[in-house]
C-alpha positions as a printed NumPy array, in Angstrom:
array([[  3.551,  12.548, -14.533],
       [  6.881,  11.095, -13.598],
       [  7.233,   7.724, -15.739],
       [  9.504,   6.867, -13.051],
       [  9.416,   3.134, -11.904],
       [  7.719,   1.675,  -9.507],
       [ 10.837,   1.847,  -6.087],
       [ 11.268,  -1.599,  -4.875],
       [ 14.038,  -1.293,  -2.495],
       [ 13.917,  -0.203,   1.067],
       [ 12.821,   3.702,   1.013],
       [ 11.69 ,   4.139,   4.651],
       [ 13.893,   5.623,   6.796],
       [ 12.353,   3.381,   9.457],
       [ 10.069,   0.477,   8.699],
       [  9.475,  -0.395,  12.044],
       [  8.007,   3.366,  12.815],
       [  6.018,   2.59 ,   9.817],
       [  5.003,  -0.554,  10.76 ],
       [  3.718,   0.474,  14.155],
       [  2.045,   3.724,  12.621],
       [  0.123,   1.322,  10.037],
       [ -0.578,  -1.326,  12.752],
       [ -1.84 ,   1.761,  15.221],
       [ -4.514,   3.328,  12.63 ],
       [ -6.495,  -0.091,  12.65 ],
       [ -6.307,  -0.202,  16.354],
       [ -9.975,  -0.024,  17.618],
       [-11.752,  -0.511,  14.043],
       [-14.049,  -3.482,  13.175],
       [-13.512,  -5.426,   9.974],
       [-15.68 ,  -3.336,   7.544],
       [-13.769,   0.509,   9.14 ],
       [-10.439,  -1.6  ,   8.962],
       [-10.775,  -2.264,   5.167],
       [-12.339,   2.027,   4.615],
       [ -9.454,   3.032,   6.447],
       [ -7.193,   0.36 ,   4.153],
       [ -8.918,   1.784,   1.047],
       [ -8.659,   5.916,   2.06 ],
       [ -5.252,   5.955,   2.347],
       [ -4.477,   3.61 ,  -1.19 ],
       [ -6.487,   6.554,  -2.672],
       [ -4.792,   9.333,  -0.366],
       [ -1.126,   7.994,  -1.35 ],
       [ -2.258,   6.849,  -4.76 ],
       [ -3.301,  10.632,  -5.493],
       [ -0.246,  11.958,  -4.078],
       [  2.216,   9.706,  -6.298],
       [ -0.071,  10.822,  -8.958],
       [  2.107,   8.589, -11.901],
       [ -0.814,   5.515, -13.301],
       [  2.469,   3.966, -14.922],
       [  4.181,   3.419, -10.991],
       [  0.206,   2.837,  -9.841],
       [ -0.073,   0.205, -12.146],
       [  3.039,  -1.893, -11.024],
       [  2.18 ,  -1.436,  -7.544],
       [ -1.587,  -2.897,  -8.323],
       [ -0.262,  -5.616, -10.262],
       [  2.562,  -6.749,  -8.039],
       [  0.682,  -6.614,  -5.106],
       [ -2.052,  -8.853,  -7.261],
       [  0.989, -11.172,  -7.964],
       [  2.226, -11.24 ,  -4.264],
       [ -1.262, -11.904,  -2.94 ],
       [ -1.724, -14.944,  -5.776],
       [  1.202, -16.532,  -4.738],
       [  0.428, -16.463,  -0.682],
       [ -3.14 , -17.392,  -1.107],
       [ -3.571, -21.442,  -0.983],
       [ -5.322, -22.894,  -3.762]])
């Protein structure tokens, strides 16, 4: 376990390769293999961070980010 905090500057070396790659995998899929796909590789890239403390900030920012998007 790293402790280390959760990186919230730009890390990619290229977000628009990223970008495409993400926006490429859900190519094809319906709805319901869209959000399996969505939830293998949180648990693929969760497992290989491997740190609950930086898994924890990413879960609850996210949670914060969505919150504030979402009308209500």
């Amino acid at each position: 376990m790293h402790n280390a905090p959760l990186t919230l500057g730009s890390n990619l070396d290229d977000f628009d390769d990223f970008y495409d790659m993400l926006s490429d995998s859900h190519n094809g899929l319906d709805e319901s293999q869209s959000k399996m796909l969505s939830a293998q590789l949180i648990l693929l890239l969760a497992n290989h961070i491997g740190d609950l403390a930086v898994l924890r900030q990413a879960f609850a920012l996210a949670r914060i980010n969505v919150e504030r998007t979402l009308p209500r």
